[in-house]
C-alpha positions as CSV (number, residue, x, y, z in Angstrom):
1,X,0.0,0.0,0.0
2,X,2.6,2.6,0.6
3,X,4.6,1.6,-1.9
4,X,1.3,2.1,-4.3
5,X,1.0,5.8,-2.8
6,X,4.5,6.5,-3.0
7,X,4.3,5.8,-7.1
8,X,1.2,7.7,-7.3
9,X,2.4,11.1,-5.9
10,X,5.7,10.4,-8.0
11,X,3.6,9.9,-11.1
12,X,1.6,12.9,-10.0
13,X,4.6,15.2,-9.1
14,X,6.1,14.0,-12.5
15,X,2.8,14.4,-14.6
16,X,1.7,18.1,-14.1
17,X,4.6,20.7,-15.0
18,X,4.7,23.5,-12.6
19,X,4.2,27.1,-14.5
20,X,5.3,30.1,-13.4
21,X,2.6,32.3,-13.5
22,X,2.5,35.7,-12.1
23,X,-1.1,37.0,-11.1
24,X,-2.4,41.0,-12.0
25,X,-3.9,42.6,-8.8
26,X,-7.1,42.4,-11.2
27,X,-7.1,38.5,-11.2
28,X,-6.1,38.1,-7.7
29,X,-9.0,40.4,-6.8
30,X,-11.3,38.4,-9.4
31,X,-9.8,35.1,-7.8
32,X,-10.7,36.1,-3.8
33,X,-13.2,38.9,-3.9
34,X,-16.0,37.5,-6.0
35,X,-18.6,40.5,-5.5
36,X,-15.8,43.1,-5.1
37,X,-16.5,44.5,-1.5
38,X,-12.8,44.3,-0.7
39,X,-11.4,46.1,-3.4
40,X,-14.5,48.9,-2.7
41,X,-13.3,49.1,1.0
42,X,-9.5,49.2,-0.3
43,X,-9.8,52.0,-1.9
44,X,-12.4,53.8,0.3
45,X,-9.4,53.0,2.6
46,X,-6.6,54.4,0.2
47,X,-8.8,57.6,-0.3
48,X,-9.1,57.9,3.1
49,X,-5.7,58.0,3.7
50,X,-5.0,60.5,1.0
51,X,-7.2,63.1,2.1
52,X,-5.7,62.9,5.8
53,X,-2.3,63.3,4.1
54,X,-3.9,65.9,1.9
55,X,-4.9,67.9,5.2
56,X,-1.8,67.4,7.2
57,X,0.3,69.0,4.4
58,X,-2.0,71.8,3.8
59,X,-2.7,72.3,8.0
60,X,1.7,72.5,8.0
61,X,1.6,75.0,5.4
62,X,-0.9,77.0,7.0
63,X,1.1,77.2,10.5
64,X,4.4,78.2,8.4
65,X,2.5,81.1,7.1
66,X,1.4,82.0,10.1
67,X,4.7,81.6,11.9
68,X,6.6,84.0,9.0
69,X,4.1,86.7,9.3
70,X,3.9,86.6,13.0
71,X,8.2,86.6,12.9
72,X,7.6,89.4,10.4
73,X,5.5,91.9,12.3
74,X,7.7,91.0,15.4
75,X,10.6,92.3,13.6
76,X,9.2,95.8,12.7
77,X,10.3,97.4,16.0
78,X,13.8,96.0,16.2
79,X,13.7,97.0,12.2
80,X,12.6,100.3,12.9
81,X,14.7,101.0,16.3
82,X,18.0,99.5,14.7
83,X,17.5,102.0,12.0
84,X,17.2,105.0,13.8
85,X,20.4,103.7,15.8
86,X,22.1,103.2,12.7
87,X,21.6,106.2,10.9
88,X,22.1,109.0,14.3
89,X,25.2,106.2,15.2
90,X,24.0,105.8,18.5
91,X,26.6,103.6,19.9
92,X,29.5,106.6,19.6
93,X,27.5,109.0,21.8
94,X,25.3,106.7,24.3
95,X,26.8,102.9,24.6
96,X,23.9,101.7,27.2
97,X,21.4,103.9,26.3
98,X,21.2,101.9,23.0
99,X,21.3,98.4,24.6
100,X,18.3,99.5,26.6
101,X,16.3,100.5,23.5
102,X,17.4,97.8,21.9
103,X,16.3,95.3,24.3
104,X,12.8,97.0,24.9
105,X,12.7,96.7,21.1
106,X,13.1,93.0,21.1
107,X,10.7,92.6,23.8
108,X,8.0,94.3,22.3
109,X,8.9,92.8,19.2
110,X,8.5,89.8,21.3
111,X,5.2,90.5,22.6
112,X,4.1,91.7,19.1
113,X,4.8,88.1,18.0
114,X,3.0,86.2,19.9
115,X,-0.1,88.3,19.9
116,X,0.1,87.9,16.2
117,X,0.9,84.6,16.3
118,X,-1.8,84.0,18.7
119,X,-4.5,85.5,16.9
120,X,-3.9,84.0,13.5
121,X,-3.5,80.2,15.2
122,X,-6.9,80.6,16.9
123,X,-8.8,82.3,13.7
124,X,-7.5,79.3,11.8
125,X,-8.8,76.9,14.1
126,X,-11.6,78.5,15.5
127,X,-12.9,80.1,12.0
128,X,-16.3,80.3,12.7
129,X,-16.4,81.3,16.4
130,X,-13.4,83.7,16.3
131,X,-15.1,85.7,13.2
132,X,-18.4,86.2,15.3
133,X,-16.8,87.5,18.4
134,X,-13.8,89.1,17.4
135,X,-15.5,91.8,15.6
136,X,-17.7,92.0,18.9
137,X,-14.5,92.8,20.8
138,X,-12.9,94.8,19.1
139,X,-16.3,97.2,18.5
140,X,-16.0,97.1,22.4
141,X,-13.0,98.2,23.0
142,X,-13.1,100.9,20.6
143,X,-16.2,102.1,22.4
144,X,-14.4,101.8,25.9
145,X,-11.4,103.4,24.7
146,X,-13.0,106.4,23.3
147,X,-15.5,106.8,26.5
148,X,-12.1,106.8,28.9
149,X,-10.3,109.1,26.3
150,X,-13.3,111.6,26.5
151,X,-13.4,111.5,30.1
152,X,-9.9,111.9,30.6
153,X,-10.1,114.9,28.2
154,X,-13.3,116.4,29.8
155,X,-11.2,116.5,33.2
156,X,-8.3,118.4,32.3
């Protein structure tokens, strides 16, 4: 008997040459997915994953902009300051007088930064919420400023 099997696979082995056949996606997907709800989810999958990719490059983009115009406006005081220093040559006639303005420069600067920064981070992520109350804010502190001017003025 197992010399009967033994010639059987042999014969077998022996009797149906072995092709090398390479398979397209198409007929592997034809082969295992006979009504095609794998290859739907697949690429419902692969377009998922594109837009997210789509997003994150375009979300990256967005903070760079807003990080060079917020480094931007936080350079117009030190622009501004540096060039006044520059042109009357400050540092001959008053050495620490200059660091001081300088430095109160750079922290305004500073400050001017991250306000801007600030600002332009949460109006891109809070679109719809910042552009309702911001212009609420601002038409109240216009109002409160010019009240407390006038009073101020009123009193002298």
């Amino acid at each position: 008997m197992k010399t009967i099997l033994t010639i059987m696979v042999a014969l077998l082995a022996l009797g149906s040459p072995q092709k090398n056949v390479s398979y397209s996606p198409e007929e592997m997907y034809g082969d295992y997915d006979k009504e095609g709800k794998y290859r739907s989810m697949q690429e419902q999958v692969d377009q998922i994953n594109q837009r997210q990719e789509e997003a994150e490059k375009e979300k990256n983009t967005t903070m760079m902009f807003i990080l060079g115009i917020s480094a931007l406006v936080g350079l117009i005081p030190v622009a501004v300051i540096g060039s006044k220093i520059v042109k009357e040559r400050r540092w001959e006639t008053d050495n620490p007088a200059m660091w001081k303005s300088l430095g109160i420069a750079f922290a305004g600067g500073l400050v001017l930064f991250a306000f801007n920064f600030a600002m332009l981070y949460l109006k891109n992520i809070y679109y719809d919420a910042f552009s309702k109350i911001f212009p609420i804010a601002i038409g109240l502190l216009i109002i409160v400023g010019s009240i407390v001017l006038l009073m101020r003025t009123k009193k002298k």
